[in-house]
MDAnalysis code that builds the backbone (N, CA, C; Angstrom):
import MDAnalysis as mda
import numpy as np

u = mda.Universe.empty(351, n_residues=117, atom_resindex=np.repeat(np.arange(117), 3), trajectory=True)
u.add_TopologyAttr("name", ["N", "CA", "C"] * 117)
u.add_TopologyAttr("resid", np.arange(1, 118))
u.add_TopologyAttr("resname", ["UNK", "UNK", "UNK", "UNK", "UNK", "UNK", "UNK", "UNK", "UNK", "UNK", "UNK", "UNK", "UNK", "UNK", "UNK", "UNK", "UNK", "UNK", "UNK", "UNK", "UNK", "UNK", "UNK", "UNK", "UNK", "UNK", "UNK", "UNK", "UNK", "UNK", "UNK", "UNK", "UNK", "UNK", "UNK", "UNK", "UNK", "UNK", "UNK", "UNK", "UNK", "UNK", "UNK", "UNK", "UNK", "UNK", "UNK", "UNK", "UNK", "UNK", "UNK", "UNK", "UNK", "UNK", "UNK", "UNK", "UNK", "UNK", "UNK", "UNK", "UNK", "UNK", "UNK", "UNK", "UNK", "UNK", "UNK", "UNK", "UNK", "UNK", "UNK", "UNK", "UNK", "UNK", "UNK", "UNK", "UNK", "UNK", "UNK", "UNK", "UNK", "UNK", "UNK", "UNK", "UNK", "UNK", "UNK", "UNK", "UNK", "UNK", "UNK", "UNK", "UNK", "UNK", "UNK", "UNK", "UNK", "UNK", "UNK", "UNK", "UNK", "UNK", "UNK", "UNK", "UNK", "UNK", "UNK", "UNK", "UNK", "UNK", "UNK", "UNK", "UNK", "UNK", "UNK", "UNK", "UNK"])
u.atoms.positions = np.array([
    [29.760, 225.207, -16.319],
    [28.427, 225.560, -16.755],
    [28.049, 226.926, -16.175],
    [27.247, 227.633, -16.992],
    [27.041, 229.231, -16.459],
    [25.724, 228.934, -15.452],
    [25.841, 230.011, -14.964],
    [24.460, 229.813, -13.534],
    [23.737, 231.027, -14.418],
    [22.501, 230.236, -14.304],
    [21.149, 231.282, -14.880],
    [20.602, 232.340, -13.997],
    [20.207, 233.702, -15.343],
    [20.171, 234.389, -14.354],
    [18.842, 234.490, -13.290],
    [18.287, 233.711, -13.345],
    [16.936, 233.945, -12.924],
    [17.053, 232.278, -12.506],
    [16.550, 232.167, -10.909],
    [17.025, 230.598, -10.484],
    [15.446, 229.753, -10.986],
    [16.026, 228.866, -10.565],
    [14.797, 227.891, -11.354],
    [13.507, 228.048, -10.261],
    [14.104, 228.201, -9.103],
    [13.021, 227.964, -8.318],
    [11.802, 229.409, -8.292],
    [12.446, 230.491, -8.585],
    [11.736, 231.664, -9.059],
    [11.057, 231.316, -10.282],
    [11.663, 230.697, -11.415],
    [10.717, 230.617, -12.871],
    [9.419, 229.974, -12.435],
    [9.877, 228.455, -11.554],
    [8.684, 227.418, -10.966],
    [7.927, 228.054, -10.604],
    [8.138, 228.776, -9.886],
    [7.105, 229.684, -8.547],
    [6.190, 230.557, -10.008],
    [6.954, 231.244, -10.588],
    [6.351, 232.494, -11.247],
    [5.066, 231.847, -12.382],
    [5.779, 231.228, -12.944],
    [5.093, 230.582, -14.017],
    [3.914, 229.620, -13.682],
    [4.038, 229.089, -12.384],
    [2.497, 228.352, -11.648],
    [1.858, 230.031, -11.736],
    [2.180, 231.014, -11.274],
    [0.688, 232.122, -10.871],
    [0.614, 232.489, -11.904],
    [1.536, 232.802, -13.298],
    [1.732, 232.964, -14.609],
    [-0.010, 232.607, -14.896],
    [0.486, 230.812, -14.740],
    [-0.959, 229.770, -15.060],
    [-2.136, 230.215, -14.421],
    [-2.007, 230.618, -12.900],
    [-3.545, 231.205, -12.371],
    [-3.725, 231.970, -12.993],
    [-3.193, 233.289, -13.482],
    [-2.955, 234.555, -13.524],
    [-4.065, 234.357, -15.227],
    [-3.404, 233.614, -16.148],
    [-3.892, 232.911, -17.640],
    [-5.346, 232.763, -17.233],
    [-5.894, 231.597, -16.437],
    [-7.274, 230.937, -16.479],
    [-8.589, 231.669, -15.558],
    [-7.468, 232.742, -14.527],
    [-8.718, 233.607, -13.842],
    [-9.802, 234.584, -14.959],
    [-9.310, 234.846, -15.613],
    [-10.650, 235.049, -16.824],
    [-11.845, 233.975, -16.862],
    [-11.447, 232.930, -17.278],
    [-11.895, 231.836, -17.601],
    [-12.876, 231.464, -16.202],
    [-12.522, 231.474, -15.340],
    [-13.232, 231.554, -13.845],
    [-14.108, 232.178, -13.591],
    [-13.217, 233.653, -13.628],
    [-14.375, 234.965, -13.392],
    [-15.655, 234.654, -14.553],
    [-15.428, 234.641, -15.414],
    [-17.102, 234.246, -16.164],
    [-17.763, 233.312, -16.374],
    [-16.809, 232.263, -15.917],
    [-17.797, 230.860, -15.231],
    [-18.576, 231.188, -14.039],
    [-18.035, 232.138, -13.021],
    [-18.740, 232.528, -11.968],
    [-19.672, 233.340, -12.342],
    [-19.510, 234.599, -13.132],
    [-20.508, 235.803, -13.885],
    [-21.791, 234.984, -13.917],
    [-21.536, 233.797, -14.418],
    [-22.677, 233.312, -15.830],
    [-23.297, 232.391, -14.729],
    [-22.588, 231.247, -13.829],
    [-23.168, 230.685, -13.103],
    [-24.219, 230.926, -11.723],
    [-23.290, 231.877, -11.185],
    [-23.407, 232.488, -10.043],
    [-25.308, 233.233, -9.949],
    [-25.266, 233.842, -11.139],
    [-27.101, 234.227, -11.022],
    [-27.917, 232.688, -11.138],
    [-27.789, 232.360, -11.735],
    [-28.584, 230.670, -12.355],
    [-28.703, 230.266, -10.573],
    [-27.745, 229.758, -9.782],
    [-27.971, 229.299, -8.796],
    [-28.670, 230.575, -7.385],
    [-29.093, 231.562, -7.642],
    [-29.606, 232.633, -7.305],
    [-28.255, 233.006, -5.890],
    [-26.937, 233.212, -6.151],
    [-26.072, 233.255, -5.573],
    [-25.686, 234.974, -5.406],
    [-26.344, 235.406, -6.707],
    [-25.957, 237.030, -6.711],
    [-27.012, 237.614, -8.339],
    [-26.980, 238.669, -8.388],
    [-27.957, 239.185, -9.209],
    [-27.271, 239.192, -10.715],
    [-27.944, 239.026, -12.130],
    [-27.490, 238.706, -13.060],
    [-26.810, 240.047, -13.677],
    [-27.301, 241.355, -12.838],
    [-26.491, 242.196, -13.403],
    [-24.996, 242.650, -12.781],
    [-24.759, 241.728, -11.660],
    [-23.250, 242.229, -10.678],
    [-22.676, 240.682, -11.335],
    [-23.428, 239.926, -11.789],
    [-22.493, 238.438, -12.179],
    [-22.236, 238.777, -13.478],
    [-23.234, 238.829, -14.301],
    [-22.694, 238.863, -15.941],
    [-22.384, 240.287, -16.550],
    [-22.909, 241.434, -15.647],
    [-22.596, 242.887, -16.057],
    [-21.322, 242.873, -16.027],
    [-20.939, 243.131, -14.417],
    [-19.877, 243.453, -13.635],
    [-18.621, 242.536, -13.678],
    [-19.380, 241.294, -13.534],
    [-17.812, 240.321, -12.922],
    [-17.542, 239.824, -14.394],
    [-18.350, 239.130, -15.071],
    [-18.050, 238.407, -16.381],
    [-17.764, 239.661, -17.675],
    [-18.133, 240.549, -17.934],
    [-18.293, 241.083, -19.149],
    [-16.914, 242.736, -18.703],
    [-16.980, 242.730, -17.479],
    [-15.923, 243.887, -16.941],
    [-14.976, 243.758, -16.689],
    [-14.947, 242.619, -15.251],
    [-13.296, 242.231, -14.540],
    [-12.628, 241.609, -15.532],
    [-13.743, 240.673, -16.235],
    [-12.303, 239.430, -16.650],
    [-11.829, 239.978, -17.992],
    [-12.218, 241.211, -18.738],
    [-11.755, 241.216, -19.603],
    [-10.033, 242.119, -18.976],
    [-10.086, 242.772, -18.109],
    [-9.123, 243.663, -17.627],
    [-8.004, 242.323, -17.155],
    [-8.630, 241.726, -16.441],
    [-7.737, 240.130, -15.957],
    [-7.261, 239.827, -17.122],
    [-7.680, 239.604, -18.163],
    [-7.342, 238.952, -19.352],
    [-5.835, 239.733, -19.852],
    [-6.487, 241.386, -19.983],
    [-4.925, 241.786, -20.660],
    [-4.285, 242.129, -19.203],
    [-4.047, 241.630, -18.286],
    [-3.244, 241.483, -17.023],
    [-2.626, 240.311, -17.230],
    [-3.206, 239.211, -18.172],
    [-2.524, 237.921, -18.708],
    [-1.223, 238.001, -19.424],
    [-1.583, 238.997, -20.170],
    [-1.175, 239.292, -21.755],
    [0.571, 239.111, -20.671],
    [0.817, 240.375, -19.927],
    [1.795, 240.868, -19.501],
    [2.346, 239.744, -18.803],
    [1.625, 238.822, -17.927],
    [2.251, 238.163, -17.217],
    [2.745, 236.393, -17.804],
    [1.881, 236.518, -19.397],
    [2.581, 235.416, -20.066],
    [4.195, 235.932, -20.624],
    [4.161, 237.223, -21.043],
    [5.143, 237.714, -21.540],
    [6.806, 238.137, -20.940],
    [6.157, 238.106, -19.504],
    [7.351, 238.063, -18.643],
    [7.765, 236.757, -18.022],
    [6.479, 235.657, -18.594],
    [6.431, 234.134, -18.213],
    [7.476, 233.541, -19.163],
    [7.646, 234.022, -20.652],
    [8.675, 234.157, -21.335],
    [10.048, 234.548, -21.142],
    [9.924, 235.658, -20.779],
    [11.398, 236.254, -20.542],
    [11.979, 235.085, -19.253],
    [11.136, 235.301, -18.123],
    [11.508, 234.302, -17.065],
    [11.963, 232.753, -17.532],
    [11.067, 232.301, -18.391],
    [11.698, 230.815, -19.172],
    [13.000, 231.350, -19.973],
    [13.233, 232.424, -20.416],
    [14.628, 232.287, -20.767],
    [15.639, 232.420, -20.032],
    [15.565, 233.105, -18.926],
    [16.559, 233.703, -17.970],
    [16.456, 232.588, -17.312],
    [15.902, 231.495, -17.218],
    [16.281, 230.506, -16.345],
    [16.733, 229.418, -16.844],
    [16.921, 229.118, -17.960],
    [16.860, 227.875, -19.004],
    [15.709, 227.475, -19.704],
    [15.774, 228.026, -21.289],
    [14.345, 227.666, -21.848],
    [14.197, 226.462, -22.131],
    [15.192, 225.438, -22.273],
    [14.591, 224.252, -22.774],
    [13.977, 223.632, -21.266],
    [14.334, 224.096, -20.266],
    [13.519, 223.380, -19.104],
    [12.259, 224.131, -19.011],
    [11.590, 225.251, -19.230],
    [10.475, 226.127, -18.854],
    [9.325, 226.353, -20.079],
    [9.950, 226.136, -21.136],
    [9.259, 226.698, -22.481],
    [7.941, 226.111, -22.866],
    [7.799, 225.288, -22.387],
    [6.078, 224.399, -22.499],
    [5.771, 225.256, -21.555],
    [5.904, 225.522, -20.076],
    [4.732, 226.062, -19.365],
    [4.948, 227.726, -19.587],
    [5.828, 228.034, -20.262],
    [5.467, 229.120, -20.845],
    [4.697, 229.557, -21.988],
    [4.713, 228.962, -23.141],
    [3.991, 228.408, -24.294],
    [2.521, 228.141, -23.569],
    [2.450, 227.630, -22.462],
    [1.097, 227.182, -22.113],
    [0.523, 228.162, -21.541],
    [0.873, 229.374, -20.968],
    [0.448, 230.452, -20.469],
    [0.397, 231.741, -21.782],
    [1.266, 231.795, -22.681],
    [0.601, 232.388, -23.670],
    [-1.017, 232.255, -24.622],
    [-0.896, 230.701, -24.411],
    [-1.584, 229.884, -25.502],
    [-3.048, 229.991, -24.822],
    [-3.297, 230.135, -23.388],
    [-4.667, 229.858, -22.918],
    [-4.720, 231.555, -22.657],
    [-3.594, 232.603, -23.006],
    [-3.762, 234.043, -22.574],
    [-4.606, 234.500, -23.984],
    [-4.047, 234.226, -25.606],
    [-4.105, 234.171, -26.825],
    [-5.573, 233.324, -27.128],
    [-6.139, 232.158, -26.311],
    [-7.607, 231.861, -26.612],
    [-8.084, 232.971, -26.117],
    [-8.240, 232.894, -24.595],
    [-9.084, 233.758, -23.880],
    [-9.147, 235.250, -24.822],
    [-8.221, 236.054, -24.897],
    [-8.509, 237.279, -25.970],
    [-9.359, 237.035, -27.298],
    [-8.659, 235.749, -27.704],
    [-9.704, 235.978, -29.214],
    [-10.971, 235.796, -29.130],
    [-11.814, 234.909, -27.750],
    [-13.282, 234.767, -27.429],
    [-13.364, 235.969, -27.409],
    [-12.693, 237.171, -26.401],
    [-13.461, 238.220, -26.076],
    [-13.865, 238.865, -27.490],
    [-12.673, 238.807, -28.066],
    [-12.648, 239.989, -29.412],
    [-14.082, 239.234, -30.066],
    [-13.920, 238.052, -30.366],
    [-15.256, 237.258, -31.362],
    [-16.464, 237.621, -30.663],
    [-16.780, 237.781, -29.103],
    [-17.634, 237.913, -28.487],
    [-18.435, 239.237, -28.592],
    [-16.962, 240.613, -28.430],
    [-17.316, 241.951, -28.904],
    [-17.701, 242.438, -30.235],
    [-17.154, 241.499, -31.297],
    [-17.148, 241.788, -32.279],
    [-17.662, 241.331, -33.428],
    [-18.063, 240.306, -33.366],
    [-18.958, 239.333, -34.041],
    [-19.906, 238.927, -33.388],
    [-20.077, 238.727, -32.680],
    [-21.258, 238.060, -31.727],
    [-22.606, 239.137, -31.446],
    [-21.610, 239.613, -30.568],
    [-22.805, 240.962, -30.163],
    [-23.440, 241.978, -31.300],
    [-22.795, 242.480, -32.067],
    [-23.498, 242.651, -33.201],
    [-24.580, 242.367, -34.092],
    [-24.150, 240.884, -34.191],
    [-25.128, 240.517, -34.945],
    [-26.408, 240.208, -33.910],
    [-26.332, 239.936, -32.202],
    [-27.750, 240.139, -31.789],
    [-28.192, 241.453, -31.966],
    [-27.698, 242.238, -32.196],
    [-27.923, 243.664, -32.286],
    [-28.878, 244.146, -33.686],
    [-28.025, 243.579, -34.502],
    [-28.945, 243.495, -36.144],
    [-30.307, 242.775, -36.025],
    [-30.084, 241.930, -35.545],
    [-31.482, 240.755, -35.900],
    [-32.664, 241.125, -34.198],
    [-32.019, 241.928, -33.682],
    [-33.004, 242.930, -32.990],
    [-33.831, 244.410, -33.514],
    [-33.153, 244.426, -34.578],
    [-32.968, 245.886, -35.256],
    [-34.293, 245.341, -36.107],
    [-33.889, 244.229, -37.160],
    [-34.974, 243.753, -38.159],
    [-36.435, 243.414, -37.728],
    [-36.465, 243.402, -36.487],
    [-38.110, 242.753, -35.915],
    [-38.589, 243.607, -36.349],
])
């Protein structure tokens, strides 16, 4: 049997922070959004700064690290890795399309129906 080039215990390791690496978006603007409500920090360093700034940069910091979460599931054996790689694309691929719907559909239209008053 051939030895992979990338050992398993590196894919394991990589592909768990792969997974942090995926849902810290998802965090950072649970914190943005929460964090003023409980008067923890001001609504413009939570939802300006942390939610609407960091996590979108975190997000395509995802992009890269699902994609090498890939390569790593192959170099190590994909039929053992390929779900938690698949699973780090798949929550990298939601998280982007909220933002895009958020930038791009969303905000807009509060923008219009501010316009019409």
């Amino acid at each position: 049997m051939r030895q992979p080039a990338v050992s398993h215990g590196f894919a394991d390791l990589y592909l768990h922070g792969a997974t942090l690496v995926a849902l810290a978006p998802t965090f950072l603007v649970a914190v943005g959004v929460i964090a003023p409500k409980l008067g923890l920090m001001s609504e413009g360093v939570g939802v300006g700064l942390i939610a609407m700034e960091w996590a979108p940069h975190f997000a395509l910091g995802s992009v890269a690290a699902g994609f090498f979460g890939v390569l790593v599931a192959v170099l190590a054996g994909f039929s053992k890795f390929w779900l938690r790689a698949l699973l780090v694309l798949a929550i990298t691929t939601a998280t982007l399309f909220a933002y895009v719907y958020d930038r791009e559909v969303r905000q807009p239209a509060a923008v219009a129906a501010l316009s019409l008053r």
